[in-house]
C-alpha positions as CSV (number, residue, x, y, z in Angstrom):
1,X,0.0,0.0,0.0
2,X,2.9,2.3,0.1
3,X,1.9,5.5,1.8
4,X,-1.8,4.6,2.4
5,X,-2.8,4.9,5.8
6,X,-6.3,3.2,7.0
7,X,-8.4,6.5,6.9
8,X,-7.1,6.7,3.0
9,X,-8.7,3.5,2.6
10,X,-11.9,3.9,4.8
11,X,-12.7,7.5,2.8
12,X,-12.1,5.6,-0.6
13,X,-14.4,2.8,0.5
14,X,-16.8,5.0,1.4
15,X,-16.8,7.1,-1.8
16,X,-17.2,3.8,-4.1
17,X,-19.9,2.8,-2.1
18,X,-21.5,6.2,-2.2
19,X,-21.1,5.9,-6.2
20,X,-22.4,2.8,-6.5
21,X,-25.5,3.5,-4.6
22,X,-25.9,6.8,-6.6
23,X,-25.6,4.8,-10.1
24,X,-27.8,2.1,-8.5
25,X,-30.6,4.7,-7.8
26,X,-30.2,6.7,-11.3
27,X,-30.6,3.6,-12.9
28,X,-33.5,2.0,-10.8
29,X,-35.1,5.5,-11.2
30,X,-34.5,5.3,-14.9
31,X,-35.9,2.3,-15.4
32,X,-39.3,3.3,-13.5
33,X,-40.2,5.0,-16.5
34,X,-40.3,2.3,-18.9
35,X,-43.1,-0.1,-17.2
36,X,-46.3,-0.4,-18.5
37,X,-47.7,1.8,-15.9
38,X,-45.8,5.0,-15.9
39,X,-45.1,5.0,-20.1
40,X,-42.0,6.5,-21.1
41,X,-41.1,9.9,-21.0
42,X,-42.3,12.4,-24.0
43,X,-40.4,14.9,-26.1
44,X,-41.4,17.7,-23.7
45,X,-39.8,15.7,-20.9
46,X,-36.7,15.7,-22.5
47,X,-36.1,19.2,-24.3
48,X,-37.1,20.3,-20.7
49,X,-34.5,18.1,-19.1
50,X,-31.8,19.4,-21.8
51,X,-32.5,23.2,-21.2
52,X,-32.5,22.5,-17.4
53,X,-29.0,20.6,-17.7
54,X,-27.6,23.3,-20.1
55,X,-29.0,26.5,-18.1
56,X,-27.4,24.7,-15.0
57,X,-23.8,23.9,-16.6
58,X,-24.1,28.0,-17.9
59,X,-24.2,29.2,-14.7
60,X,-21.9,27.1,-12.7
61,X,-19.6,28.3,-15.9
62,X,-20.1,31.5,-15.8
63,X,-19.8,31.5,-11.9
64,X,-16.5,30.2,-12.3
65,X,-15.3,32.7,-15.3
66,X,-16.8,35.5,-12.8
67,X,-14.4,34.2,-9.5
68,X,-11.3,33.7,-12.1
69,X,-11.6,36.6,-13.5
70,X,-12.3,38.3,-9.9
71,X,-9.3,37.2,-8.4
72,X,-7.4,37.7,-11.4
73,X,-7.8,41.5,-11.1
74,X,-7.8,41.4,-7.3
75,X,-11.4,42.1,-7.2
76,X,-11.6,39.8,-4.5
């Protein structure tokens, strides 16, 4: 293990097993949809999903252009 101490490897452990229980719920949540009962999603379900996902990743961009170029000229 090198220089790995034990709470290196109890903080990884955790993190996997956070991630897999994140992709298990995305996917089990996915698949929800698709039964006979709740019908898939419609167009209108996903060009809403698409402008929510690209109106969120605008603003955490331009939040971060906005900090760099605030520390940049010592605005900060």
């Amino acid at each position: 293990m090198g220089k790995w101490g034990a709470g290196t490897i109890l903080v990884l452990v955790v993190l996997i097993g956070l991630l897999a229980l994140a992709i298990y719920v995305g996917v089990t949540g996915w698949n929800m949809g698709s039964d006979a009962v709740g019908g898939s999603m419609s167009i209108t379900s996903y060009v809403a999903m698409a402008l929510g996902i690209v109106v969120t990743l605008a603003l955490g961009a331009s939040l971060m252009a906005l900090m760099c170029y605030s520390s940049k000229h010592d605005r900060d």
